[in-house]
N, C-alpha and C positions, 0 to 999 in steps of 0.2 A: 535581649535588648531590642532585635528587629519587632521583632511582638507588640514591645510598649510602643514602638513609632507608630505601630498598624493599630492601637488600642483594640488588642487582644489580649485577654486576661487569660491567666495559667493552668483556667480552664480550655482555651482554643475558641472561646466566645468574642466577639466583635462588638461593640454598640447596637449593630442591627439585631442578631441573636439576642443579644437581652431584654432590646426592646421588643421583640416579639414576645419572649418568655412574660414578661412584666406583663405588656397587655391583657395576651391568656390570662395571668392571673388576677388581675389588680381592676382593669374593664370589666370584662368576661367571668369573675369568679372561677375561674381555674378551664373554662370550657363545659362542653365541645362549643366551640365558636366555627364558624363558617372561615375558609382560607377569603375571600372578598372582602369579606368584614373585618378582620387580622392588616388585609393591605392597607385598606383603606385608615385602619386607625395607626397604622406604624408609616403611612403614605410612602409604601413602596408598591409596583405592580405584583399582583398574585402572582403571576409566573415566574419572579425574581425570587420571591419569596419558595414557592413551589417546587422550581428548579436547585436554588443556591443556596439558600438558608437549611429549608424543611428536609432534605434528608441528612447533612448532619446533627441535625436535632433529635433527628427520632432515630440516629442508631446513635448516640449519645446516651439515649434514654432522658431525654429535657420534654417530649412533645410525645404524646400518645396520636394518631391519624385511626379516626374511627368512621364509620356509616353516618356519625351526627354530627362529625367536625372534630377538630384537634381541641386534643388535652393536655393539660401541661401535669408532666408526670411529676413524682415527687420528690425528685432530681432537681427539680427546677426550682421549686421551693424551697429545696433546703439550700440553692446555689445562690437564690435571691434573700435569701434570709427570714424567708417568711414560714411560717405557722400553716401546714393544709389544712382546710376545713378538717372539721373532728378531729383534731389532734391538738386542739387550742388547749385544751387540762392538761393530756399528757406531755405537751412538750412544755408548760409554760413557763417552767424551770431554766431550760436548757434558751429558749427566746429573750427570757430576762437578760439575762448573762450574755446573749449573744448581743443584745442592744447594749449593755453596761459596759461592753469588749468595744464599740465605735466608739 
């Protein structure tokens, strides 16, 4: 119940965490994006983001942190209800139904 007041979903995600996730994926095509470029399009500071968001995202397994920028894992995709690249045949079954299910 304190959760829905804080809109944290039953994952431990907040509005800010999804709209990171989202970005990565939906901007960005899934990544690697730059943590600046991430801020700037979710307008919070990198460091807020870098500090408070990004490490429970990436031991979540939501957010890969690589040499060329964050990745949104496939964790995140299937938490956003989306389809990862190359998997649009194999799942298109399972996305149908998951949109006939909203």
């Amino acid at each position: 119940m304190a959760l829905k007041a804080l809109d944290v979903d039953e994952n431990g995600l907040d509005d800010i965490d999804n709209r990171i996730l989202s970005t990565i994926i939906e901007k960005f095509k899934g990544g690697p994006v730059g943590l600046t470029t991430i801020a700037t399009a979710v307008g919070e500071e990198a460091e807020t983001i870098e500090e408070v968001y990004e490490p429970f995202l990436i031991q979540e397994g939501y957010i890969k942190r690589t040499s060329r920028g964050r990745e949104a894992a496939e964790k995140a995709y299937k938490h956003l209800k989306i389809v990862p690249p190359g998997k649009a045949g194999e799942d298109c079954l399972i996305n149908i139904f998951l949109t006939l299910r909203l």
